[in-house]
C-alpha positions as CSV (number, residue, x, y, z in Angstrom):
1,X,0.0,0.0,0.0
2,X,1.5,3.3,-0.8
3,X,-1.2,5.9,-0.7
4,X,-4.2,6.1,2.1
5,X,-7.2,8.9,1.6
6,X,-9.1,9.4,5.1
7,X,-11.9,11.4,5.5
8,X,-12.5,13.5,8.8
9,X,-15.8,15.6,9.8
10,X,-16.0,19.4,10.6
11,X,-17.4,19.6,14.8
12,X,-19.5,22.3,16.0
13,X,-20.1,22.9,19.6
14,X,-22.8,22.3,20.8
15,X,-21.9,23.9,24.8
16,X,-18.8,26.1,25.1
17,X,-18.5,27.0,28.9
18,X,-14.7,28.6,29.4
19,X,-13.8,28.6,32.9
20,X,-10.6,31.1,34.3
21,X,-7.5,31.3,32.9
22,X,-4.9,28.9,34.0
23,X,-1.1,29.6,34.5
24,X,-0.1,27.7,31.2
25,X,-2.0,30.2,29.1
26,X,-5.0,27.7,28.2
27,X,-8.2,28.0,30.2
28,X,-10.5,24.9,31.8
29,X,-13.5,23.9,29.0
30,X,-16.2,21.9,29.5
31,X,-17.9,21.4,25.7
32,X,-19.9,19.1,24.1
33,X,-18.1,18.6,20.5
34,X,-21.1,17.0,17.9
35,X,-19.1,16.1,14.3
36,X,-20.8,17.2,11.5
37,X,-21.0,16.0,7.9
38,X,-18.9,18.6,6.6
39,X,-15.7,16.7,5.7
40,X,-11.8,17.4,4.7
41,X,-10.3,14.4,3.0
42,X,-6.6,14.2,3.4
43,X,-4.5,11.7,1.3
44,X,-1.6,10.4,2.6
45,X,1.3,8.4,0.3
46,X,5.3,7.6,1.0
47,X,7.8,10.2,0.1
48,X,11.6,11.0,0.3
49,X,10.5,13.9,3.4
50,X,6.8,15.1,5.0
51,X,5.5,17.5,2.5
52,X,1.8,19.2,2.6
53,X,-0.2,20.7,-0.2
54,X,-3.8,21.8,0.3
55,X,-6.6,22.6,-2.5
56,X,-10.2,23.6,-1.8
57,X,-11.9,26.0,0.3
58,X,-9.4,28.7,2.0
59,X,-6.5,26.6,1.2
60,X,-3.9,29.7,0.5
61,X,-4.6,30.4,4.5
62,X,-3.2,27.0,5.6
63,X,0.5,26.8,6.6
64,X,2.7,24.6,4.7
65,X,5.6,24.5,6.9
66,X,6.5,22.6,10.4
67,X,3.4,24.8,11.9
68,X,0.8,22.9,9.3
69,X,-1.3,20.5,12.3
70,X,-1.2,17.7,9.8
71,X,2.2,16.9,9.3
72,X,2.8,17.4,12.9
73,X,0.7,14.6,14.0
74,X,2.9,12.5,11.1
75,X,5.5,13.5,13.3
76,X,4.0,12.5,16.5
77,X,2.5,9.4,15.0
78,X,6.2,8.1,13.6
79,X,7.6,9.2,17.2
80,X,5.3,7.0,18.8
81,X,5.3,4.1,16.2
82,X,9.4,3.9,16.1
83,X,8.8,3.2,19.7
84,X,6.7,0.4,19.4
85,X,9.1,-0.9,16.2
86,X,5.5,-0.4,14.2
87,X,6.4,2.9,12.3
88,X,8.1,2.4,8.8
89,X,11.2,-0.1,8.7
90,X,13.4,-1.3,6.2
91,X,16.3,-0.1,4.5
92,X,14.4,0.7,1.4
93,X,11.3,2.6,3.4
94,X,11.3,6.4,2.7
95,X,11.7,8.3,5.3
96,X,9.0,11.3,4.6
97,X,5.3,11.7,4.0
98,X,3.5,13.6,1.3
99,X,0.2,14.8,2.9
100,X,-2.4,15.8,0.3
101,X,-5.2,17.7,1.7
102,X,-8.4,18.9,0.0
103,X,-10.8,21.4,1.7
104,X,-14.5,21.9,2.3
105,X,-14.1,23.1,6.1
106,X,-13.1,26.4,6.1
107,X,-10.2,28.0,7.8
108,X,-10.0,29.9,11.0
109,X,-13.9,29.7,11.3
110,X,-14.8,28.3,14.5
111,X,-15.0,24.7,13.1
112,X,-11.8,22.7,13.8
113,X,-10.7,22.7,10.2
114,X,-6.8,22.6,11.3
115,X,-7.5,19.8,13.6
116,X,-9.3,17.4,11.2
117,X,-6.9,17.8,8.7
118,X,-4.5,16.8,11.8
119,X,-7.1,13.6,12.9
120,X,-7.1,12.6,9.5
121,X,-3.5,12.5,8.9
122,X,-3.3,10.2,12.2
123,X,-5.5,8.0,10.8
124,X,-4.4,7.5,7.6
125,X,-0.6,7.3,8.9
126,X,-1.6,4.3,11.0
127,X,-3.3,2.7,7.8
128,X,0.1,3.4,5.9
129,X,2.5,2.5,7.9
130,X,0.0,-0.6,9.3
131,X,0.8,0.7,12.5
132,X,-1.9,-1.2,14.2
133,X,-2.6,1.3,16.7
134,X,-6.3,1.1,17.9
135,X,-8.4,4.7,17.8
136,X,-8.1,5.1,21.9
137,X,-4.3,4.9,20.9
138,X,-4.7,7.1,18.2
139,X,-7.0,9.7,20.1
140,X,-4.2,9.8,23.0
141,X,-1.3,10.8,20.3
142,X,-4.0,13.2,18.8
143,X,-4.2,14.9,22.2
144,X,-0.7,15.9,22.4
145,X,-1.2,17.1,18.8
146,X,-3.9,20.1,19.7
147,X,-6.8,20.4,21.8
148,X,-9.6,19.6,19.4
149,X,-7.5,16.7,17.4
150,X,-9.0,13.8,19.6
151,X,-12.2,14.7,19.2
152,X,-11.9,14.5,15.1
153,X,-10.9,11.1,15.4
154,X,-13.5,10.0,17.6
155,X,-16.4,11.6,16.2
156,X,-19.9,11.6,17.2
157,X,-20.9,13.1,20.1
158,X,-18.9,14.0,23.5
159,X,-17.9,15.3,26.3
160,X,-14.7,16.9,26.3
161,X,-13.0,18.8,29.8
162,X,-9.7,20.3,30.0
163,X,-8.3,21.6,26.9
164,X,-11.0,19.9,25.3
165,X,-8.9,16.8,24.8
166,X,-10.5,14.6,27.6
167,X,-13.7,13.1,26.1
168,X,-16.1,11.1,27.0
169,X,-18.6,10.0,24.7
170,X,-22.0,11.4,25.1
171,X,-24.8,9.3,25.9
172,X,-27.3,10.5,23.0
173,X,-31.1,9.2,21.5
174,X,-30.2,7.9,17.9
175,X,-31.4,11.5,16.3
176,X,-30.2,13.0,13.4
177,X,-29.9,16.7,13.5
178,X,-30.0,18.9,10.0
179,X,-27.5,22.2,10.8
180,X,-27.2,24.7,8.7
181,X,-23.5,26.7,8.7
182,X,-23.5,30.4,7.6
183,X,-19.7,31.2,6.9
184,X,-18.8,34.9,7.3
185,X,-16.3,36.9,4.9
186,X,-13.1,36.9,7.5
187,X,-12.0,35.3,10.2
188,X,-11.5,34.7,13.8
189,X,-8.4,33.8,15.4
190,X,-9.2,31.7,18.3
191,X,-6.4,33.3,20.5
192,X,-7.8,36.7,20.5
193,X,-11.1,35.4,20.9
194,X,-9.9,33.5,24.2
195,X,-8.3,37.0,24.6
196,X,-11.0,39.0,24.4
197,X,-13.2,37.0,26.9
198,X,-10.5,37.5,29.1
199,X,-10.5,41.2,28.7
200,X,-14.9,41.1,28.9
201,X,-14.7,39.9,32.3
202,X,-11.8,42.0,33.6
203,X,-11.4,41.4,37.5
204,X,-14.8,39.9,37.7
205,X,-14.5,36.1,39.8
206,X,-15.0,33.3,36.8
207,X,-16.5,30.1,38.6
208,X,-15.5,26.7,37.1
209,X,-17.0,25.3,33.8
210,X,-20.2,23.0,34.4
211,X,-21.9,20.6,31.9
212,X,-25.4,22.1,31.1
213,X,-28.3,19.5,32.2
214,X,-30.8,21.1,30.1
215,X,-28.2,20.1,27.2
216,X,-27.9,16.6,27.9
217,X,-31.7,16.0,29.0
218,X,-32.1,17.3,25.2
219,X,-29.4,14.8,23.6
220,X,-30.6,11.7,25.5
221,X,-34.5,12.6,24.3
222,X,-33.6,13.5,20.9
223,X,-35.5,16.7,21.2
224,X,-34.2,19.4,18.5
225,X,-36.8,22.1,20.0
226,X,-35.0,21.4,23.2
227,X,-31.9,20.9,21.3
228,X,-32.3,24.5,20.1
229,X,-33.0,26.3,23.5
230,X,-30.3,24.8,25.5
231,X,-27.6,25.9,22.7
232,X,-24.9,28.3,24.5
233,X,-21.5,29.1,24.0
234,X,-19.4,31.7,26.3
235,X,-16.9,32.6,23.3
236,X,-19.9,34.3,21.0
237,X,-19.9,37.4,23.1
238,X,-16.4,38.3,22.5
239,X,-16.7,36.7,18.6
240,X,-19.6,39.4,18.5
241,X,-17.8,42.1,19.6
242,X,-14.7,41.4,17.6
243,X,-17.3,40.9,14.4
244,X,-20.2,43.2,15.3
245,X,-21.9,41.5,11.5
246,X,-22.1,38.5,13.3
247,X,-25.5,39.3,15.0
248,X,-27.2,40.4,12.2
249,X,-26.8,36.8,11.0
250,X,-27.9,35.3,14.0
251,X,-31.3,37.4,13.8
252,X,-31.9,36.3,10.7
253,X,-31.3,32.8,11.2
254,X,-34.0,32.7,14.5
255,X,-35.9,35.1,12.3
256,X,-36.8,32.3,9.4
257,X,-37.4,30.1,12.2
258,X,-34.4,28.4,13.3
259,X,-34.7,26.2,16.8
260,X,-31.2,27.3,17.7
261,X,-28.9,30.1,16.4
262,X,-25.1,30.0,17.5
263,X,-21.9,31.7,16.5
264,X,-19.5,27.9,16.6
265,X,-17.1,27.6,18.9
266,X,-14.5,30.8,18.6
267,X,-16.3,32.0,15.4
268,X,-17.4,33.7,12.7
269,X,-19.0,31.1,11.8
270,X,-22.6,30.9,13.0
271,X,-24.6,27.5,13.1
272,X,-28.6,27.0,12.8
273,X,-30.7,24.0,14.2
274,X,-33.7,23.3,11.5
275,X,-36.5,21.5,12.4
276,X,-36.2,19.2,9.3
277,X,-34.2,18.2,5.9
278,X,-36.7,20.7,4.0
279,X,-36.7,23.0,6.8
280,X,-32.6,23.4,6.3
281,X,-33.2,23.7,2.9
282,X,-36.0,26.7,3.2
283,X,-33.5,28.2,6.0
284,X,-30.2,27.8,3.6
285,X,-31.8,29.7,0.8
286,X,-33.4,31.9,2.9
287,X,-29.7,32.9,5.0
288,X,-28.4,33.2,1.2
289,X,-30.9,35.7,0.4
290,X,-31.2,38.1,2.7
291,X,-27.1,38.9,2.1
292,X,-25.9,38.2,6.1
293,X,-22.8,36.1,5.1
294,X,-20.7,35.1,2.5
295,X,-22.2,31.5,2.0
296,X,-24.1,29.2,3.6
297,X,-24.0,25.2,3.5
298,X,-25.8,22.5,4.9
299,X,-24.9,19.7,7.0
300,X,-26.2,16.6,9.0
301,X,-24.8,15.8,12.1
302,X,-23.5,13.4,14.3
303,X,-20.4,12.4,11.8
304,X,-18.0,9.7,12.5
305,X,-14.9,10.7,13.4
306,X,-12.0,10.2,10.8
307,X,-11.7,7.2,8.8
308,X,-9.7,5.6,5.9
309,X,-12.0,5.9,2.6
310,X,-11.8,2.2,1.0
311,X,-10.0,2.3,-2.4
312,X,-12.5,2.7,-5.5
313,X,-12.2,-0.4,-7.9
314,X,-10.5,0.4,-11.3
C-alpha cells in the first residue's frame, strides 16, 4: 500500500463553557463537540521527506511548513510508532510523507478545520505504515497534537474537559440533527477570541465550567426544539464584539425560524438548528438571500470521526 485517503468531519459545539484562565495560558473547558458531515479528506502516500499541499476552500490560508497541524501529527505518530518498532522499517522505506489535503471546512472559522486535517493525517498514517494502533491509541497521540485533534478522530458526540482533549462520549437518543452553517467573509483567530473574553470579564471572579443539564436532557431525548433552546457558547460574546456582522446573522437565522442560532465555537461562523431536511433547505436559501454572510451550506450531524475511505475499484 502506498497511498491512504481518510476522511475527517468538521465539529460544531454544541456547549462552550470557558472557565478562568490557567497559569499555562490555556483555560479549563467543558464542551460538548457534535461532528458534523462537513468533511476534509486528506491523502496520505510515502515520500523522500513530510510535504503538505492543500486545495479547496481557503486553502492559501493554511500553513505549509512545520506549523501545518497535519504533518505534525505525522510526526507525532512516527515518534510514537518507532517506539513500538510499528512505524516504517526497512532499508528501502522512505523516510517522509507527502500529505495531500483537499478542503471543504473552512479556515479559522470556529469549526476545527486545522485539527481534522490533523485527525485525519493520524488516521491514515496508521493505515500506511499498518501501525496497528487502535483509535483510543490514536485519540491519546491526537491529544498531544492540539486540543480539538481527539475529538476529530473519535467523532460523534462528546464530552470533552480540560483543553478539550479529555472526552467522554455522550450518551445520545439515535437522532439526526439537520444544521445549517453560515460562513462569514473573514476570520477569527481563536487566541484573541480567548483574549477578548478574558478582557470582557476583567477582575470579575470566573466560577469553574459545568456541563449544562438542560443540554444533555435534550441529547438523551432527541429533542431538536430542546436541542435548540439549551444551545450556548461563552466565546460568542467576545466573537460578537470582535465581528459586530455576526448578529445580524444570528437574527436572521431565528428570524426564518431556526430552533437554535449559535456563532461555533471561537467563530465567525454561525450555526442553525432546522427543524427538518426541507426545513434546512428553506432556511439555507433563505440565509443566502437576505445577504448576512458570505455562503451558507448545509450539514447533517452526528459524523463519524476520521476514517480511511476504501480504495475505488479500477
Amino acid at each position: 500500500m502506498t497511498t491512504v485517503t481518510a476522511r475527517v468531519p468538521a465539529k460544531i459545539n454544541l456547549q462552550l463553557a470557558v472557565g478562568p484562565l490557567r497559569p499555562d495560558g490555556y483555560h479549563d473547558l467543558v464542551t460538548v463537540f457534535h461532528a458534523i458531515s462537513l468533511a476534509d479528506e486528506v491523502t496520505v502516500s510515502r515520500a523522500e521527506a513530510d510535504t503538505v499541499t492543500v486545495s479547496g476552500e481557503g486553502a492559501e490560508q493554511v500553513p505549509a511548513g512545520k506549523d501545518n497541524l497535519a504533518l505534525r501529527a505525522v510526526s507525532a505518530l512516527r515518534a510514537v510508532t518507532a517506539v513500538r518498532g510499528t512505524g516504517p522499517s526497512g532499508p528501502d522505506a522512505p523516510a517522509g510523507v507527502a500529505v495531500t489535503i483537499s478542503k471543504r471546512i473552512p479556515v479559522a472559522a470556529g469549526l476545527a478545520g486545522g485539527s481534522a486535517d490533523a485527525a485525519a493525517a493520524l488516521v491514515a498514517c496508521n493505515e500506511l505504515w499498518r501501525a496497528g494502533l487502535s483509535q483510543q491509541d490514536l485519540c491519546e497521540v491526537a491529544a498531544g497534537v492540539g486540543s480539538d485533534v481527539a475529538f476529530a478522530v473519535l467523532g460523534g458526540t462528546a464530552v470533552g474537559r480540560g483543553r478539550g482533549e479529555r472526552l467522554t462520549p455522550a450518551l445520545v437518543a439515535p437522532a439526526r440533527y439537520h444544521w445549517v452553517l453560515a460562513f462569514a467573509d473573514g476570520q477569527l483567530p481563536t487566541p484573541a477570541v480567548y483574549g477578548t473574553l478574558d478582557r470582557l470579564r476583567g477582575a470579575s471572579r470566573v466560577m469553574a465550567p459545568e456541563l449544562s443539564a438542560e443540554l444533555m436532557s435534550a441529547l438523551r431525548a432527541g429533542d431538536a426544539r430542546r436541542l435548540g433552546q439549551a444551545l450556548g457558547n461563552d466565546l460568542q460574546a467576545p466573537a460578537i464584539s470582535m465581528f459586530p456582522a455576526l448578529r445580524k446573522t444570528l437574527t436572521a437565522g431565528r428570524e426564518f425560524g431556526a430552533l437554535g442560532a449559535l456563532v461555533s465555537g471561537s467563530g465567525p461562523t454561525c450555526l442553525f438548528l432546522a427543524r427538518s431536511a426541507s426545513h434546512a433547505t428553506d432556511l439555507a436559501v433563505a440565509l443566502s438571500g437576505a445577504g448576512v454572510c458570505r455562503s451558507v451550506t448545509r450539514a447533517t450531524g452526528p459524523a463519524p470521526g476520521a476514517a480511511v475511505i476504501p480504495p475505488q475499484p479500477r
